[in-house]
C-alpha positions, 0 to 999 in steps of 0.5 A: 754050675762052673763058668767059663767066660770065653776068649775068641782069638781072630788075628791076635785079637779077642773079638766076638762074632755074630752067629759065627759070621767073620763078617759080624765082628767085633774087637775087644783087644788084647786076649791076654788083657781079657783072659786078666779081668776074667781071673781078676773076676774069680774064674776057674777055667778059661775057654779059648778058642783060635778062630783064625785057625777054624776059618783055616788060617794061621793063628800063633794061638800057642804063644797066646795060650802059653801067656794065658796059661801063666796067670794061673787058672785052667785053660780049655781050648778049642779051633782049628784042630784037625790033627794029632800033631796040632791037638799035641802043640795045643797041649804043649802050649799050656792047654789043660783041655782040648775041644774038638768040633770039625775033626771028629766028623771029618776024621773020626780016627783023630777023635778016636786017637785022642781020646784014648790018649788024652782021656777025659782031658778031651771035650768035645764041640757039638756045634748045631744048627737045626739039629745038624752039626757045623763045622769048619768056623760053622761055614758048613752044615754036616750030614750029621745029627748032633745028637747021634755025635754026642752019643758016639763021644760018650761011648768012646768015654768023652765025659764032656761037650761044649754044646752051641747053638750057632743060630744063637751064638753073640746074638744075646737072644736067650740060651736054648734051655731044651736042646740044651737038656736034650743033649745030657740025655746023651750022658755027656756033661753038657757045658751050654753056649750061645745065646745066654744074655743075663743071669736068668738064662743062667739060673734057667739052666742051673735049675735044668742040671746043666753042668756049665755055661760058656760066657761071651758077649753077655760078660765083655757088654757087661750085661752080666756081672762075672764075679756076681755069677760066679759067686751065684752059680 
């Protein structure tokens, strides 16, 4: 199961938030800094995500991109994507693969465009909440089931989805295993998020088959080891 410890860029800082609330924030500094120590720990890919430009703000997330992009490893990158022009620039900073969330229920053309593209370079955010999909930095609830979404991806040859329960992401309660599962029945690789506190979470979704987790709180509060679960996963 491939690790991806995650860094959340709001306002040039990496910071992790609470169930997705701006209100419920906390800074752990310099992204390019995290983005070091998580190399430094034997992470293969990098999952970056400008939070700035998800809650509609300017970001400069390429320059950041571009500094982490340089210390060698791949880089996946989702936020505040909503059009060709800006899933190009994410690209051109240095971006080896591109999450799109919000776009793809707002306009489904983009995903189909991307796709076609970019290919399996284009991974798709399944953000849920009781089974619907959140968007715009999960201030809202679209009138779309997840799953439906996960299966229109998959037909349109995505190969992977970050799937995140919000209702769990930062909060280190527990990964959703079965939901988890479920969504691979779309036949997408489904890359876990939200919720995982310890390396048991982790072992529970490995012994389920799940593709890949995303590492936030649990990995910045030391709860796990990223160099031990690396070496484990």
């Amino acid at each position: 199961m491939l690790l991806y410890p995650a860094i959340d860029v709001l306002n040039g800082r990496a910071v992790r938030l609470l169930y997705g609330k701006r209100s419920e924030v906390t800074d752990y500094g310099d992204p390019v800094e995290c983005a070091r120590r998580w190399v430094d720990a034997g992470a293969q890919i990098l999952h970056v995500v400008d939070l700035s430009g998800a809650f509609g703000e300017a970001s400069g997330i390429e320059k950041i991109i571009e500094r982490i992009a340089k210390l060698g490893v791949p880089v996946q990158s989702g936020g505040g994507l909503r059009s060709m022009e800006e899933i190009h620039r994410r690209f051109r900073a240095g971006a080896d693969r591109v999450v799109l969330g919000t776009v793809c229920v707002e306009h489904p053309e983009v995903l189909y465009e991307a796709a076609e593209k970019y290919g399996s370079a284009i991974v798709a955010g399944i953000d849920a909440k009781d089974g619907k999909l959140a968007v715009r930095g999960w201030t809202e609830i679209a009138d779309k089931e997840a799953f439906e979404f996960g299966c229109e991806a998959k037909a349109l040859g995505i190969a992977d989805a970050v799937f995140t329960d919000i209702g769990r992401d930062g909060a280190l309660t527990g990964v959703n295993v079965a939901d988890t599962v479920k969504m691979g029945e779309t036949g997408l690789n489904i890359i876990a998020s939200g919720g995982i506190r310890g390396i048991e979470d982790l072992r529970a979704l490995k012994a389920s088959g799940v593709y890949g987790a995303i590492l936030g709180r649990a990995i910045y509060t030391n709860r796990i080891d990223l160099a031990a679960a690396i070496e484990e996963m």
